[in-house]
C-alpha positions as CSV (number, residue, x, y, z in Angstrom):
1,X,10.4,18.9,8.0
2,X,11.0,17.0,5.0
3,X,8.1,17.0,2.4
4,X,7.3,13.3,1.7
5,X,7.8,13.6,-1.5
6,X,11.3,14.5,-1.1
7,X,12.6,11.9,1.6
8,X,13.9,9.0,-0.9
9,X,15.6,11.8,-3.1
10,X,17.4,13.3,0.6
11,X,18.2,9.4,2.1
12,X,19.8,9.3,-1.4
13,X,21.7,12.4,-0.4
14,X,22.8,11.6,3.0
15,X,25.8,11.0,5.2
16,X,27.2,7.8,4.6
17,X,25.9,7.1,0.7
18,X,28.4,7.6,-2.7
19,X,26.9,10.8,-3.5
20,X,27.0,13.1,-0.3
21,X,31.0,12.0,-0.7
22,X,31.6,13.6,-4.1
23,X,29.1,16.8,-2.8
24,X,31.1,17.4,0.0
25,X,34.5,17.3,-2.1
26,X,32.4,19.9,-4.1
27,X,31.0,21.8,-1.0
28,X,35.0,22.2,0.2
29,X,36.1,23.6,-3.4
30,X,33.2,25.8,-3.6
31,X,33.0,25.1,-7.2
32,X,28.9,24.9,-7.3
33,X,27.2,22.2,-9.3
34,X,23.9,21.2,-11.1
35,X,23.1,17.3,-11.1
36,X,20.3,15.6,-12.5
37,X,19.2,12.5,-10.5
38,X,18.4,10.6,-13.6
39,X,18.7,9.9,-17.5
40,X,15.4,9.4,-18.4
41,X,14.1,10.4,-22.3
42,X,12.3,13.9,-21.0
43,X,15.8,14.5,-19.0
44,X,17.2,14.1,-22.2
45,X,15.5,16.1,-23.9
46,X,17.2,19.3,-22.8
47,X,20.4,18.4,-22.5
48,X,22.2,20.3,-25.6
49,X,26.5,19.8,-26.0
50,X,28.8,18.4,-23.6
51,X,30.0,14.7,-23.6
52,X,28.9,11.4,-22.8
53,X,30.6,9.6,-20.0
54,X,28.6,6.4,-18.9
55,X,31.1,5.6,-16.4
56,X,30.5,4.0,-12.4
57,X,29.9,6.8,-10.3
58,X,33.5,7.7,-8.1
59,X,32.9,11.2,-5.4
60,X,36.2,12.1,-6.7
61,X,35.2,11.9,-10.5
62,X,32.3,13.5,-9.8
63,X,34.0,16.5,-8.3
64,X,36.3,16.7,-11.0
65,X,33.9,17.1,-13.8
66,X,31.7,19.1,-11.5
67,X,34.3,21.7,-12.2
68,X,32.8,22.7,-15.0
69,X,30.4,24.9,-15.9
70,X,28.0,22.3,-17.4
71,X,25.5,20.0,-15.6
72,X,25.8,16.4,-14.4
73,X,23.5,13.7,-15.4
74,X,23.2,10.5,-13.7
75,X,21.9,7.4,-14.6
76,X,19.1,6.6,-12.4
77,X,19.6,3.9,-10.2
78,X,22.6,7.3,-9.2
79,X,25.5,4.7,-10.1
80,X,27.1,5.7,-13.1
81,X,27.9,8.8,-14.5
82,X,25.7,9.1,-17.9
83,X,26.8,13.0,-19.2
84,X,28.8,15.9,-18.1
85,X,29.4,19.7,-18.8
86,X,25.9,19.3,-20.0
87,X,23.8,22.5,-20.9
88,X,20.1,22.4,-19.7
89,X,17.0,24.1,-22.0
90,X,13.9,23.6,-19.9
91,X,10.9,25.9,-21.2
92,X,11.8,29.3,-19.8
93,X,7.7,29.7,-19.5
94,X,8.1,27.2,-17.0
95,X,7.6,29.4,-13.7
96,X,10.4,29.7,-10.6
97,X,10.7,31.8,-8.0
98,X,14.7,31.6,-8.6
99,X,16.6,34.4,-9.7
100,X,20.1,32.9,-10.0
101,X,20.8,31.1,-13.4
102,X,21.7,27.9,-11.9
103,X,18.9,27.1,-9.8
104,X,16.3,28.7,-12.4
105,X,17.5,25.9,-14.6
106,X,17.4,23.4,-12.0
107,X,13.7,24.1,-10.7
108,X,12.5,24.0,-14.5
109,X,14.1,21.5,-15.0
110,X,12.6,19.1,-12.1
111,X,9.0,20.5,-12.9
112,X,9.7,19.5,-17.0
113,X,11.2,15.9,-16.6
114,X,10.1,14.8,-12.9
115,X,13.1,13.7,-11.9
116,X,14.7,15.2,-8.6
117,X,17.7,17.9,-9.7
118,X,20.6,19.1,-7.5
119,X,21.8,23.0,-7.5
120,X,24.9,23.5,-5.6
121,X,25.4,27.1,-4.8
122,X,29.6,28.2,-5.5
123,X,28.9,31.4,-3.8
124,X,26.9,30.4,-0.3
125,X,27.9,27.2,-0.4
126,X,23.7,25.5,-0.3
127,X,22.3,22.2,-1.2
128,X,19.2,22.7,-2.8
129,X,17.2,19.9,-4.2
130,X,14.2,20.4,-6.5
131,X,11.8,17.4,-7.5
132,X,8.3,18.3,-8.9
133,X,7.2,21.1,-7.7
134,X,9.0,21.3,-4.5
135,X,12.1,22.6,-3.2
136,X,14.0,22.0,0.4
137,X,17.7,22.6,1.1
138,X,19.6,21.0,3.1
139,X,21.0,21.6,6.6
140,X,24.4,21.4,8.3
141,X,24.7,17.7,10.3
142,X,25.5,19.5,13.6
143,X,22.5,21.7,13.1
144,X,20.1,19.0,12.3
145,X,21.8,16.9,15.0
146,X,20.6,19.1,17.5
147,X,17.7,20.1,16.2
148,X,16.7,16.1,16.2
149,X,18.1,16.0,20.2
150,X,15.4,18.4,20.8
151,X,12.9,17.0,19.1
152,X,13.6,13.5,21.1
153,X,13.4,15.5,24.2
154,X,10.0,16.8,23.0
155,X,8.8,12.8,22.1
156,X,9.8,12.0,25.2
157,X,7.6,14.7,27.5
158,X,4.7,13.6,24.5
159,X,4.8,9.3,25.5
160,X,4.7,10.4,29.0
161,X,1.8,12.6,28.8
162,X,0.1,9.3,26.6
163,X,1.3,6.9,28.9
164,X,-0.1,8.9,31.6
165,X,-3.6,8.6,29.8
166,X,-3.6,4.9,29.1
167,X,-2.5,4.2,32.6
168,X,-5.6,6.8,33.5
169,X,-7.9,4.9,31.1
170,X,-7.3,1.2,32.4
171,X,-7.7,2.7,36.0
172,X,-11.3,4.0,34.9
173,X,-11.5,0.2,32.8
174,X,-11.9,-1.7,36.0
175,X,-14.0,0.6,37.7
176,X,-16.3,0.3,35.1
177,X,-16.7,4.3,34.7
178,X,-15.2,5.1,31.1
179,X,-16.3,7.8,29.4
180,X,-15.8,8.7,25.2
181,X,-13.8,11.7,26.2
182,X,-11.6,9.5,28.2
183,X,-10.8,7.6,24.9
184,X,-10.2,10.3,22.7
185,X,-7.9,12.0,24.9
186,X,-5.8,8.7,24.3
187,X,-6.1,8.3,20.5
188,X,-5.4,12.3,20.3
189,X,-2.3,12.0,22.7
190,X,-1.1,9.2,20.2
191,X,-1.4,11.6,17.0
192,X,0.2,14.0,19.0
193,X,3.5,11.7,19.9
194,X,3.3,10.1,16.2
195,X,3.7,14.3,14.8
196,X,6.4,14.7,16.7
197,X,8.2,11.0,16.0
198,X,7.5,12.1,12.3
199,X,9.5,15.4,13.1
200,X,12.4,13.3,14.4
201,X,12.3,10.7,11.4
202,X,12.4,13.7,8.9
203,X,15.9,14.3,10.6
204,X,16.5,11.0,10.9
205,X,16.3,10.7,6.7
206,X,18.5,13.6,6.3
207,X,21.4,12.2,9.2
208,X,21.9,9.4,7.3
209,X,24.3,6.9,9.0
210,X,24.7,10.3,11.4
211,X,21.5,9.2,12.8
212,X,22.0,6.0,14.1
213,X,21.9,6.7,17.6
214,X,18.5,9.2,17.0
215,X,16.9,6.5,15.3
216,X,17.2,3.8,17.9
217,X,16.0,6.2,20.3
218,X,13.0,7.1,18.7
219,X,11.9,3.5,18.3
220,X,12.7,2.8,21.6
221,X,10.3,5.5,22.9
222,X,7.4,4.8,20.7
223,X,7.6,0.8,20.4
224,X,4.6,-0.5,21.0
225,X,2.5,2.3,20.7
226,X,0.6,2.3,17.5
227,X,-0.7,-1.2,18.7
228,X,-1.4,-0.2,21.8
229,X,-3.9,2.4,20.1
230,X,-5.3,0.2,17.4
231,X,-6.4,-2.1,20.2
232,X,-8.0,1.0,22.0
233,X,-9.9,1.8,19.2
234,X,-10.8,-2.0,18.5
235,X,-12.2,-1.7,21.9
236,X,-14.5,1.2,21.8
237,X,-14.6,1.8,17.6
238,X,-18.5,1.2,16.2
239,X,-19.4,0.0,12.8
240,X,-19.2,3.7,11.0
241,X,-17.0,5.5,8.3
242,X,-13.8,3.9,9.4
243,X,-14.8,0.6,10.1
244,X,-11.0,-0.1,11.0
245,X,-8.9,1.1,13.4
246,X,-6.0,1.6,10.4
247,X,-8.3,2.9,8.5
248,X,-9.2,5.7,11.4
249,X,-5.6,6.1,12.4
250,X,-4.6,6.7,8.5
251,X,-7.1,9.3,8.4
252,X,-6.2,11.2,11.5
253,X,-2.7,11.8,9.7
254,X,-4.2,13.8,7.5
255,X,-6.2,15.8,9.7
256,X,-5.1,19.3,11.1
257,X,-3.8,20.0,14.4
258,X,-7.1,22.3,15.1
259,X,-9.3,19.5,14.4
260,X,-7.0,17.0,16.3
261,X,-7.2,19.4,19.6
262,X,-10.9,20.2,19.2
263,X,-13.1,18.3,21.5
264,X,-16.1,16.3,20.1
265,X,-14.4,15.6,16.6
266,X,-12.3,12.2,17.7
267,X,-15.0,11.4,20.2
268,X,-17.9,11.4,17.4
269,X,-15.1,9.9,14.8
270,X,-15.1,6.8,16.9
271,X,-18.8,6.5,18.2
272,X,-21.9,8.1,17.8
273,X,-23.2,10.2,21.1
274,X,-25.7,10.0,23.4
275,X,-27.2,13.5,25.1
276,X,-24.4,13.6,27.2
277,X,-22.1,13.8,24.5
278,X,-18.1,13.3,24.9
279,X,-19.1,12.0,28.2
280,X,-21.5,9.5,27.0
281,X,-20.1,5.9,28.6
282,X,-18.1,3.2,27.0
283,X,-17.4,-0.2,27.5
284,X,-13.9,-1.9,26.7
285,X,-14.2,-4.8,24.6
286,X,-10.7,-5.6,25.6
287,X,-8.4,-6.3,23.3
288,X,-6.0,-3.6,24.7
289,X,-6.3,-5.1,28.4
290,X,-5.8,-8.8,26.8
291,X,-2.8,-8.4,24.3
292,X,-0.9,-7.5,27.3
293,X,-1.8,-10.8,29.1
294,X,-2.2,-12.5,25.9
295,X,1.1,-12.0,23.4
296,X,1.2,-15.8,22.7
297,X,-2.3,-17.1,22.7
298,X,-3.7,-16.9,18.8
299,X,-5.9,-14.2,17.9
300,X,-9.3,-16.8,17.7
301,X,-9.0,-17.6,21.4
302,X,-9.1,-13.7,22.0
303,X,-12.3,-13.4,20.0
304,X,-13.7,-16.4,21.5
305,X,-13.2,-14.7,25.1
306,X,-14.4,-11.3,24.2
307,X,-17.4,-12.9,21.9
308,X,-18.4,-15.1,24.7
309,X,-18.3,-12.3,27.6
310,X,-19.3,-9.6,25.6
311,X,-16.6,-6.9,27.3
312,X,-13.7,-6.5,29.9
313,X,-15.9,-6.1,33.0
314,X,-17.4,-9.5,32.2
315,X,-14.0,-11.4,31.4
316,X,-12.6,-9.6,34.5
317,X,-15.7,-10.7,36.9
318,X,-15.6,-14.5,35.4
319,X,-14.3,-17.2,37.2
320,X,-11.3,-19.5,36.5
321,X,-13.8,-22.4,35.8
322,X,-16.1,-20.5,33.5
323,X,-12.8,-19.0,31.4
324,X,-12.1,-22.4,31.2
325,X,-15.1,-22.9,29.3
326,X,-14.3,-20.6,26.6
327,X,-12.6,-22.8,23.5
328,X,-9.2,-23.0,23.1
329,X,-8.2,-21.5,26.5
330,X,-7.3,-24.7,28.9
331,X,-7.3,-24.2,32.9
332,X,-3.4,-22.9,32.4
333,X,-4.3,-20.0,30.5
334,X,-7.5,-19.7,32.3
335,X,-5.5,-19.3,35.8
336,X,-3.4,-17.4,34.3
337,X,-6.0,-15.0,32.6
338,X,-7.6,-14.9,35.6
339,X,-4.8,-13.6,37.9
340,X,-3.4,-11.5,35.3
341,X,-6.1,-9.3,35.1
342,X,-5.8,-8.7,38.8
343,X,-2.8,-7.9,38.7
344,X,-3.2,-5.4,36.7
345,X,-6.2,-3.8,38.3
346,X,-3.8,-3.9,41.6
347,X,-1.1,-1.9,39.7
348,X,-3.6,0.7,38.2
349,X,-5.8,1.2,41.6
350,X,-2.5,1.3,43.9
C-alpha cells in the first residue's frame, strides 16, 4: 500500500496526468531517467553543470532531454521544465541502501532537499520514487488493476459481515437486550471495512484515470458507513478520553490490528464496565435508529426527542400524541416517527 506520505507525489505520477506520458515514452526507449519534482533553493543547491531550460513541460520534450545522462529538474507546480542534463552532489554521508549510481543519488537527494525524486531504471525498466525518507516503486496498471479487483471483492465480503452486525444490533435495540460487546463488534467491523477501502484507495491513487470504475465502486460499497458508525458511537459513547465519536474513530486508525481484534479494548474505549464486563448492558440513545427516519428534520428536533425521552426504548414506546409534544416535531412527523420505528422493528424481528 501506498505510504501516505507518498500518495500526492504518485496521483502526480499516474495514468492520465502530463508526466506519466513523457515516463512512458521513456519506459518504451529504455533510456532510464532521474527527475526532481521541484526547483526549490536546497534542490538547487546540488545541481552542478548542465543547462537551463525554463520551458512548459511537453512528454515528448521531456523524453528527449531525458536522453541524456544528466538529471531533470522541474519546477514545482511539475509544469515547466526548469534544468536538464543536470549532475546531482547530495552528501555522499547521507545513508542509502542503493547500490546503483542513479538511484544512490536520487535517495540522497530526496532525504537532502525534501522534495520527491524520480529514478528510472534503463536496465529493468522501474519507477522508483523517493521523497524523505521513503521509497515505493511503482507497479504495472494490469497488475494493480487486479490486485484492486481483489481487494473490492475482499470490501465487499467485509460490509456484509458489518451490515450483518448492525442489522444484529438494531434487532437486539428493540428488544431492549444490548450488550457493549454487541457494539464493539460493530465499530471494530467498521475499522475493519475502512483498512481494506484504504487498501483499494491506495490503488485507486496509483490507477489514476485507470481507476475510475474501482473508485465508484468502492464508494458505492462503503457510502454511508462512517455515519452510520459515528451515530453508533453517539449512541452508546460516555463522557471519557475521546469525548467525540471523530475523535475515537481518528484514533482507532492508528491503532493495530492486534488491539483492533482484542476483545475488551473497543468495549472499555467507548464505556467504562460493570462486573460483567464486555457484556455489561447499554442503552441506545438513538441517533443511529433516527437518522434513518429522520434525514430532513434539523438536528435540534433530534436532540429535543432524545433529550426529552432519554433513549430509543422510550421514543419507541411513546405515543403519537406525546411525540407530538416534543418541540419542533408537529403531528406529521410525529405519525410519521411513530410508524417508522415500527417499521423497522418489523423488518429486524421478521
Amino acid at each position: 500500500m501506498i505510504p501516505k506520505a507518498l500518495r500526492q507525489v504518485v496521483a502526480q505520477l499516474a495514468p492520465g496526468t502530463p508526466l506519466h506520458d513523457g515516463i512512458e515514452f521513456i519506459l518504451r526507449a529504455r533510456t532510464g531517467a532521474l527527475v526532481v519534482m521541484g526547483d526549490s533553493p536546497e534542490v538547487m543547491d546540488l545541481c552542478k553543470g548542465g543547462f537551463k531550460i525554463d520551458a512548459p513541460y511537453l512528454p515528448n520534450s521531456f523524453y528527449e532531454l531525458a536522453k541524456m545522462d544528466g538529471a531533470i529538474i522541474l519546477s514545482s507546480a511539475l509544469d515547466r521544465i526548469m534544468y536538464a542534463n543536470v549532475h546531482l552532489f547530495p552528501d555522499p554521508a547521507l545513508p542509502t541502501n542503493e547500490t546503483g549510481t542513479r538511484h544512490a543519488a536520487a535517495e540522497r537527494t530526496a532525504r537532502a532537499t525534501g522534495k520527491p525524486v524520480i529514478a528510472i531504471s534503463s536496465r529493468r525498466n522501474v519507477i522508483t520514487i523517493y521523497h524523505s525518507r521513503q521509497k515505493y516503486i511503482l507497479r504495472d496498471v494490469g497488475y494493480i488493476l487486479d490486485m484492486a479487483n481483489q481487494a473490492l471483492q475482499t470490501l465487499a465480503k467485509y460490509r456484509e459481515v458489518l451490515d450483518k452486525s448492525l442489522f444484529k444490533l438494531t434487532a437486539f435495540e428493540f428488544e431492549d437486550d444490548v450488550t457493549v460487546a454487541d457494539v464493539a463488534e460493530c465499530v471494530r467491523r467498521w475499522e475493519l471495512t475502512r483498512r481494506v477501502g484504504e487498501e483499494v484507495t491506495s490503488y485507486i491513487i496509483e490507477l489514476g484515470t485507470e481507476g475510475r470504475l474501482i473508485r465508484m465502486q468502492m464508494q458505492e460499497m462503503v457510502k454511508g458507513r462512517r455515519e452510520e458508525t459515528e451515530n453508533l458511537l453517539r449512541d452508546y459513547m460516555e463522557e471519557g478520553e475521546y469525548k467525540h465519536p471523530e475523535k475515537f474513530l481518528a484514533a482507532m486508525e492508528e491503532w493495530d490490528l492486534d488491539d483492533i481484534m482484542e476483545n475488551g479494548i473497543i468495549e472499555k474505549a467507548i464505556r467504562k464496565l460493570g462486573e460483567e464486563g464486555p457484556d455489561t448492558e447499554a442503552s441506545p440513545r438513538g441517533y443511529r435508529t433516527l437518522s434513518q427516519l429522520t434525514s430532513r428534520m434539523p438536528e435540534q428536533i433530534v436532540e429535543n426527542l432524545i433529550k426529552g425521552f432519554g433513549n430509543l426504548h422510550n421514543i419507541f414506546m411513546a405515543s403519537v400524541e406525546e411525540l407530538d409534544e416534543v418541540e419542533g416535531i408537529g403531528k406529521s412527523r410525529a405519525v410519521t416517527l411513530h410508524d417508522g420505528l415500527r417499521r423497522i422493528r418489523d423488518q429486524v424481528s421478521s
